[in-house]
N, C-alpha and C positions, 0 to 999 in steps of 0.2 A: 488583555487585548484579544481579540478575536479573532483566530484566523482565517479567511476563507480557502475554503480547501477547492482547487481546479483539477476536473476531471476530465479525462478525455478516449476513448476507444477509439479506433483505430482498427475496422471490420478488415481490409484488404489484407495486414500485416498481423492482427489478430494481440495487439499492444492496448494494453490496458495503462493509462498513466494516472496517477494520483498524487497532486504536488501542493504542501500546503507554503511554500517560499512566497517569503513578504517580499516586495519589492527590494527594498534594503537588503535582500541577505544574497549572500553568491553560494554556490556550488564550488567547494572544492575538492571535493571527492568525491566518486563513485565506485561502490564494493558491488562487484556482477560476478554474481554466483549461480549455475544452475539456468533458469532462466528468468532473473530477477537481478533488477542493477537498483542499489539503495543509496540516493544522492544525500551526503553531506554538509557545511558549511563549514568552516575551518573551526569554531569551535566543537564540532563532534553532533552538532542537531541535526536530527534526519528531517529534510525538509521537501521528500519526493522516491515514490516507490515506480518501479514502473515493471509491468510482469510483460514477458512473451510468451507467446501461445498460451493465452490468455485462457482462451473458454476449452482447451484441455486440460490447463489447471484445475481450471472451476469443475471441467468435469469427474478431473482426479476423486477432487473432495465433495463431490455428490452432490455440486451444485448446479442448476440449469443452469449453460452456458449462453442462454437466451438473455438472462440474466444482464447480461452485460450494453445490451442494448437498449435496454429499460434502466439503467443506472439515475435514480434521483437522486441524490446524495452519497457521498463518501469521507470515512475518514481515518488517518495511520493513525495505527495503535502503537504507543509504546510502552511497555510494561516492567520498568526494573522489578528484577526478584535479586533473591541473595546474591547469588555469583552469577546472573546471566541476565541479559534484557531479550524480553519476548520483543516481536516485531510483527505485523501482520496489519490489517486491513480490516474496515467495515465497510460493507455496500447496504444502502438501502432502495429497494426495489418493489415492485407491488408482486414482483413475480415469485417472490421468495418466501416462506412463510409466513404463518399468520400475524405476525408483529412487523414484518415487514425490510427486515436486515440480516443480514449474518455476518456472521466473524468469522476472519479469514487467515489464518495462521501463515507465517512464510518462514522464520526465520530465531533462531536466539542467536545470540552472539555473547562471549564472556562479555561482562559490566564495564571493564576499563576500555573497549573500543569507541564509545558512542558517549553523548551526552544524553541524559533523561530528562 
């Protein structure tokens, strides 16, 4: 099934949200670390990332934080490896690269926190 993933910025408060939750699924937890809150659904599926001070992030990691206002597309990455799941984000933008997206790293977490 497909999910559509909803995105949304938030220029005044500088909130970057990226939530791919189906109608059907609820939130029942949220892990806010840093300045990232990572919503789950009581079986352990992360179904919503949301960053603060967003286009300092992006600036962290070398990305125009212009970026964010041009957002066409987005979507959570999750990545089990051996003992840990990567976590992070794709944006696709015209501002970004010559392919047109990048990848956005935020987070591992050991494997038994999260569902993959």
């Amino acid at each position: 099934m497909d999910v559509k993933t909803k995105i949304y910025y938030d220029k005044d408060y500088d909130q970057l949200l990226i939530s791919q939750k189906q109608e059907n699924e609820k939130i029942k937890h949220n892990f806010m670390f840093d300045d990232f809150t990572i919503s789950l659904t009581g079986s352990g599926k992360i179904v919503a990332i949301e960053v603060f001070s967003a286009s300092e992030y992006l600036d962290e990691m070398g990305i125009n934080s212009k970026t964010l206002e041009n957002i066409q597309s987005a979507e959570i990455i999750i990545e089990p490896k051996r003992d840990f799941i990567f976590i992070g984000f794709m944006i696709h933008s015209n501002l970004i690269t010559k392919e047109g997206q990048i990848r956005v790293p935020l987070a591992t977490l050991p494997r038994d926190y999260i569902k993959a």
